[in-house]
C-alpha positions as CSV (number, residue, x, y, z in Angstrom):
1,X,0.0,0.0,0.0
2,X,1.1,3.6,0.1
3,X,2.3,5.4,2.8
4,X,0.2,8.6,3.3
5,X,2.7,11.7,3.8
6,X,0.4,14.4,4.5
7,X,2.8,16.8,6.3
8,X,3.2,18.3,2.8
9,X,-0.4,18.2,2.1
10,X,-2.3,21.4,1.3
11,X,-4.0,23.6,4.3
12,X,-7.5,22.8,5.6
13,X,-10.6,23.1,4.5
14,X,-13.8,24.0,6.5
15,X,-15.6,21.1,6.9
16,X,-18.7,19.6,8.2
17,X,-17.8,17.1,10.6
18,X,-19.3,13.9,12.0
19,X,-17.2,13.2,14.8
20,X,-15.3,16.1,17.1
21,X,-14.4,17.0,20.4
22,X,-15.3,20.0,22.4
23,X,-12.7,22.6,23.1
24,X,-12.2,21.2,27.1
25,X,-12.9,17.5,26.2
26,X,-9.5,15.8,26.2
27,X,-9.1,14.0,29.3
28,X,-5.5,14.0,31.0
29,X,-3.5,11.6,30.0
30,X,-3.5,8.2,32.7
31,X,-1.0,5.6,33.0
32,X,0.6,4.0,29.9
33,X,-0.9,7.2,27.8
34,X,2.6,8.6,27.5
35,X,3.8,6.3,24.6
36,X,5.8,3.7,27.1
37,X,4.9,0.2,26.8
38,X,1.9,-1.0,27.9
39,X,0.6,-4.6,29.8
40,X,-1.5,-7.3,27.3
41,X,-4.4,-6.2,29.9
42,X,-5.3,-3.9,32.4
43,X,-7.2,-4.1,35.4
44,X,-10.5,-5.2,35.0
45,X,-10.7,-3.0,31.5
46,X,-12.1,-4.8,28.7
47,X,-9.4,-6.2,26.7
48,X,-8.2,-5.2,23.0
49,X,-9.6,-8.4,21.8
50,X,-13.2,-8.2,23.7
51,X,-13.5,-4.8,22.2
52,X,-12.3,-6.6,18.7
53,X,-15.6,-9.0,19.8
54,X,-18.3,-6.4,21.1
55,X,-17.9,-4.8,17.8
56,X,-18.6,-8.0,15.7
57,X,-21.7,-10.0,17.3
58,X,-24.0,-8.6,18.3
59,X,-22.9,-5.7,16.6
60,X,-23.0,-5.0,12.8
61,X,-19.1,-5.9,11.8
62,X,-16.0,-4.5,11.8
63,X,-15.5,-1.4,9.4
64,X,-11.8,-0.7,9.1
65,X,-10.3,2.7,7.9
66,X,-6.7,2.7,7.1
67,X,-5.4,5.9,8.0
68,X,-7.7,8.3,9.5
69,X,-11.1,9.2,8.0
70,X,-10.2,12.9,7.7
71,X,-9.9,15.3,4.4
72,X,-6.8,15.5,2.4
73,X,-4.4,18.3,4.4
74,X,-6.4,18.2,7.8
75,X,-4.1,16.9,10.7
76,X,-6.8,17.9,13.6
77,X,-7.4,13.3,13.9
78,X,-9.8,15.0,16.7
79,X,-12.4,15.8,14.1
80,X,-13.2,12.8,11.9
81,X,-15.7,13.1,8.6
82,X,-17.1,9.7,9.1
83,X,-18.8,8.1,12.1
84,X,-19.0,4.6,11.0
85,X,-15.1,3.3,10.9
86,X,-14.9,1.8,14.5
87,X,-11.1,0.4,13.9
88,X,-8.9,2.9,12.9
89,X,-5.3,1.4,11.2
90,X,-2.2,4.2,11.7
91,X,1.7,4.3,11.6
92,X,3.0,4.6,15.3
93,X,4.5,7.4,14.6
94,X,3.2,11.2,16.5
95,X,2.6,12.6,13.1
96,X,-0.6,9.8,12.7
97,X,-2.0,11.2,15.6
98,X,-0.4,12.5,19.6
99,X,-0.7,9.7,22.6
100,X,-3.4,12.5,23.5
101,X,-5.4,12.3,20.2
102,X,-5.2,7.9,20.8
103,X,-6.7,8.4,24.2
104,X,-9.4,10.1,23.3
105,X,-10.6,7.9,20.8
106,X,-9.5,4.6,22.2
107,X,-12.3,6.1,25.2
108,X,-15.0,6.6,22.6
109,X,-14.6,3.1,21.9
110,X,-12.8,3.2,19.1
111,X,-9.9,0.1,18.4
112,X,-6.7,1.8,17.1
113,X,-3.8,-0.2,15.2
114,X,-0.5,0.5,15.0
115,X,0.5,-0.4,11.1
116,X,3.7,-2.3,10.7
117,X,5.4,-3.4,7.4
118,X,7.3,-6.6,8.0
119,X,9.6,-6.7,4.6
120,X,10.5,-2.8,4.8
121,X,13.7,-3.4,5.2
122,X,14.2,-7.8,5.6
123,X,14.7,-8.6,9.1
124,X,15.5,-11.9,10.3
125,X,12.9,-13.4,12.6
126,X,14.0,-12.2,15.9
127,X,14.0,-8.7,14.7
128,X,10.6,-8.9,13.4
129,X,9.0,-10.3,16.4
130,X,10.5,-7.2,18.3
131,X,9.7,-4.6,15.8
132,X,6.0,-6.0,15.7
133,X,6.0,-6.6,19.5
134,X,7.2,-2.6,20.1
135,X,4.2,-1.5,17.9
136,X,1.5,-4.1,19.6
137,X,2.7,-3.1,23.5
138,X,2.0,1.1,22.5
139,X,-2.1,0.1,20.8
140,X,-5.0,-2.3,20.5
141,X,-3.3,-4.2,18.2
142,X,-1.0,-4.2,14.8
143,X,-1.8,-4.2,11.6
144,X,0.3,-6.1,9.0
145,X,0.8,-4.4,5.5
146,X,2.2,-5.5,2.2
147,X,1.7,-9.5,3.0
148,X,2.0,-10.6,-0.8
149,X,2.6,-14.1,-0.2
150,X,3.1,-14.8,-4.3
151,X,5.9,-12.1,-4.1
152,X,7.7,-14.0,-1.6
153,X,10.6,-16.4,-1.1
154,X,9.7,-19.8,1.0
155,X,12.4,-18.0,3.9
156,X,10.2,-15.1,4.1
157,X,7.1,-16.9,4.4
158,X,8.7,-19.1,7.3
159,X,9.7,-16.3,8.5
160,X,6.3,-14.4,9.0
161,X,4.6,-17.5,9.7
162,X,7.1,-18.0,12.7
163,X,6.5,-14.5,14.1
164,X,2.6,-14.5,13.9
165,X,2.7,-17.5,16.2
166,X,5.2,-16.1,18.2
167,X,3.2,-12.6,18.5
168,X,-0.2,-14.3,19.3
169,X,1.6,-16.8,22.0
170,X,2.9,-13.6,23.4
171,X,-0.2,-11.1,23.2
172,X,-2.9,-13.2,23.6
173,X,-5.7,-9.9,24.6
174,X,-4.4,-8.1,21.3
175,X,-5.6,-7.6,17.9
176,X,-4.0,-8.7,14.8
177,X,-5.0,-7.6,11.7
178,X,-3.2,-8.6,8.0
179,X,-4.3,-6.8,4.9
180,X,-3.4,-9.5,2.2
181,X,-2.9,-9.0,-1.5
182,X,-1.3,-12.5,-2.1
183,X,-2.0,-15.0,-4.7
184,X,-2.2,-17.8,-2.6
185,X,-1.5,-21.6,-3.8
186,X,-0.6,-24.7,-2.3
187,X,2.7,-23.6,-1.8
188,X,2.2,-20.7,0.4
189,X,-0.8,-22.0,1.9
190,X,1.2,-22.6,5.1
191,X,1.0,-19.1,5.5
192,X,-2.2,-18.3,4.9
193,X,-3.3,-21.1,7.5
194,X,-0.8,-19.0,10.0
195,X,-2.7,-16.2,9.4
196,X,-6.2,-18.0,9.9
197,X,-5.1,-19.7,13.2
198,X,-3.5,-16.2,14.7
199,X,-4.8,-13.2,13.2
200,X,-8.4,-11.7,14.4
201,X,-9.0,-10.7,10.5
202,X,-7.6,-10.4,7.1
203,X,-8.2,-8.2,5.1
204,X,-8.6,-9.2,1.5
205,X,-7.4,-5.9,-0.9
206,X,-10.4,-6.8,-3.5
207,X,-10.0,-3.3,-5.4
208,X,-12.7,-3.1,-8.0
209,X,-12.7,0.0,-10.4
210,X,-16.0,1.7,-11.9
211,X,-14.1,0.5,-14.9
212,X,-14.2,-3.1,-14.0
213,X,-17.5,-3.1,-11.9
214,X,-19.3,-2.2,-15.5
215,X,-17.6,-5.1,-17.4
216,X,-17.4,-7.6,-14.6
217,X,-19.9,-6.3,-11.9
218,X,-18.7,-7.1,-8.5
219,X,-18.0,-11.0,-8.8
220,X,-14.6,-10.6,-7.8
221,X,-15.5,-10.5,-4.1
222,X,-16.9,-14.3,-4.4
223,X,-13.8,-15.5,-6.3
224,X,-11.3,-13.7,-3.8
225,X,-13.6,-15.3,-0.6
226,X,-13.8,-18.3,-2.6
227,X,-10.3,-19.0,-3.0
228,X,-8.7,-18.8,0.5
229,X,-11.4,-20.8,1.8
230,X,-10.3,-23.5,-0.6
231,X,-7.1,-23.3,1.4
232,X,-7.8,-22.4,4.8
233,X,-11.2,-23.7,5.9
234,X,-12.7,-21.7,8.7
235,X,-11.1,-18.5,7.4
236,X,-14.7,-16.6,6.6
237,X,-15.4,-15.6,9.7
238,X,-12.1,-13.8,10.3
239,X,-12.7,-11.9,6.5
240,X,-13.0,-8.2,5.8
241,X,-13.2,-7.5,2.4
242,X,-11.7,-4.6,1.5
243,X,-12.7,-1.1,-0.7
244,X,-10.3,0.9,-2.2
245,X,-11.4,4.3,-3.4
246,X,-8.2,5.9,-4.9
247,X,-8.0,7.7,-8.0
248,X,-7.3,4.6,-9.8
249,X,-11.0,3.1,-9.0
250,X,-12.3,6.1,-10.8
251,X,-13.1,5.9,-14.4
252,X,-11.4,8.7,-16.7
253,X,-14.8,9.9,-17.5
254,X,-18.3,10.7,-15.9
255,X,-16.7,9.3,-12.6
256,X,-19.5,8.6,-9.9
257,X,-17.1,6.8,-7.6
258,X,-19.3,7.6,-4.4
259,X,-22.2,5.8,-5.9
260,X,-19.7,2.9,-6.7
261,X,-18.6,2.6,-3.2
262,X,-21.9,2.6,-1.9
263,X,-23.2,0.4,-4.6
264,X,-20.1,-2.0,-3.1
265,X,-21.3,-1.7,0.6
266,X,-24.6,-2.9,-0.5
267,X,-23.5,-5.6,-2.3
268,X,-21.4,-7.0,0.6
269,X,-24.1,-6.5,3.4
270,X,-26.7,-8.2,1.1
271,X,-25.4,-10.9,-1.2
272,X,-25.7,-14.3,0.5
273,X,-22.7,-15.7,-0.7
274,X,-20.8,-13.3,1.3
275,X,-22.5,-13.7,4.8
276,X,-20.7,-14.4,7.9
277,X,-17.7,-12.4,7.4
278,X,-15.5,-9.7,9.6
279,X,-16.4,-7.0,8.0
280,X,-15.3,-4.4,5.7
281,X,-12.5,-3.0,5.5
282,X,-11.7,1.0,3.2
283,X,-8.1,1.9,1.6
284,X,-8.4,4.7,2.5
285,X,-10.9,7.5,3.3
286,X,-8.6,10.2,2.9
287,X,-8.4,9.9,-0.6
288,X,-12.4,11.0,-1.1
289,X,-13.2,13.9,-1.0
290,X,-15.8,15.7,1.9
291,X,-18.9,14.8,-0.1
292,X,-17.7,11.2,-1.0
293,X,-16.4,10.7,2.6
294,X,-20.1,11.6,3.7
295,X,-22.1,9.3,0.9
296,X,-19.8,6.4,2.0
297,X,-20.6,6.9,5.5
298,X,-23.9,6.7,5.3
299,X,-24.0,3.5,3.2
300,X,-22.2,2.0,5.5
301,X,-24.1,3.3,8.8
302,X,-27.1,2.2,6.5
303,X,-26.5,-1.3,5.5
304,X,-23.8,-3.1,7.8
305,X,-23.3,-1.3,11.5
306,X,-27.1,-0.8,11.4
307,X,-28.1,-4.4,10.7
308,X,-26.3,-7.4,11.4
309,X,-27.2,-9.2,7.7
310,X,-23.6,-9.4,7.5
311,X,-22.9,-11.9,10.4
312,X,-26.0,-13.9,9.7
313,X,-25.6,-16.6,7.0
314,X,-29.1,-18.1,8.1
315,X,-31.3,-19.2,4.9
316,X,-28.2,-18.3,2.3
317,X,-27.2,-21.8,2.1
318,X,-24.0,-21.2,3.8
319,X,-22.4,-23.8,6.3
């Protein structure tokens, strides 16, 4: 995926906002706020992975932004443009939002993932599990970018396959989340069973363009679910399939990409074949623009964290 650098990103824009803060509603920072290392679980707090849970069933699913849900050139992550993303996937870093910013959402219930990227530069296994471990202590949970299994050596899947393990043995209350782009076959399946047996969800990068959505409709959800539960059994239920709405999704010409989007949330809440996943998960918000941001949001308020047709696969003819 790309890295979002939006320090160089034009000034803000007014903007109508779905989620802010008042001026005196930041709450001092507590314990393990500061950016040091924090325990698996704390007190008699809900853990990481019951708020992962609480959000699924009975709730409507898991709606996953990558980066923040804000317009281009805005860095106030206090003031969000949508209300429906409930996990929210940054870098670790202060420039993807202060310890104070993290605090205040994490108490409004929202699940924030620090994003890691295992191959950026090759570590050997004990490095990884440290690097990943570092990011998992200071957040909810991790998420894992650029897992292209097909693009792979056998070392390198060993090697992540090794550290997942070793990750959920160690942080058992956390979330893990992968965003997968892989080709899987029977050679890399290993990994991809890794990923079923340790990971709370994958996210499948099933970008369709306006372009392809008018020769081929949306069928390419099916075939991407289809194909790694071929290999990994039992995987469904840890699925979010995931939206992409960057300028390549757009057609060249008459572009309607927010009624693509929302014609794609639809489809996913509704089509039976695609019941009993995660969720869904959007690469990334920050590329729409306010009104597109808006039309998205409502779609998915409207048809998946307002029902729960999503988690039910009753009467589709789904085991």
């Amino acid at each position: 995926m790309i890295l979002l650098y939006l320090d160089a990103a034009p000034p803000p824009v007014d903007v109508t906002i779905v989620e802010h803060r008042s001026s005196t509603d930041v709450a001092p920072l507590g314990p393990g706020a500061s950016g040091q290392p924090s325990p698996d679980t704390v007190g008699d707090r809900p853990t990481p992975q019951q708020k992962w849970l609480s959000l699924r069933d009975p709730g409507g699913g898991i709606v996953l932004s990558y980066y923040w849900p804000v317009v281009q050139g805005r860095n106030s992550f206090y003031e969000l443009t949508m209300s429906s993303p409930n996990v929210i996937d940054i870098l670790p870093s202060e420039g993807h939002g202060s310890p104070e910013v993290r605090r205040y959402w994490a108490d409004r219930g929202k699940i924030l993932l620090n994003r890691v990227y295992p191959f950026r530069p090759q570590r050997s296994e004990d490095e990884m599990f440290a690097y990943f471990a570092e990011a998992i202590r200071n957040a909810d949970g991790i998420s894992i970018d650029e897992v292209v299994a097909h693009t792979l050596d056998a070392e390198r899947r060993w090697t992540l396959q090794r550290v997942l393990v070793r990750l959920r043995s160690a942080f058992p209350h956390k979330v893990i989340v992968v965003w997968d782009a892989s080709r899987w076959n029977k050679e890399s399946e290993h990994l991809l069973l890794a990923m079923r047996d340790n990971a709370d969800a994958i996210a499948l990068e099933t970008y369709i363009s306006e372009r392809e959505a008018d020769s081929a409709e949306l069928s390419r959800f099916r075939r991407s679910l289809d194909r790694v539960e071929s290999l990994a059994p039992g995987i469904r239920e840890k699925i979010l399939l995931a939206i992409g709405t960057t300028d390549r999704m757009r057609k060249p010409r008459d572009s309607r990409l927010a009624d693509h989007l929302a014609r794609q949330v639809q489809f996913i809440s509704t089509n039976p074949q695609l019941c009993g996943i995660a969720g869904i998960a959007i690469y990334a918000p920050v590329y729409l623009s306010l009104q597109e941001q808006q039309a998205l949001d409502v779609a998915v308020r409207t048809d998946i964290t307002a029902t729960r047709r999503l988690r039910s696969c009753e009467g589709s003819g789904q085991r």
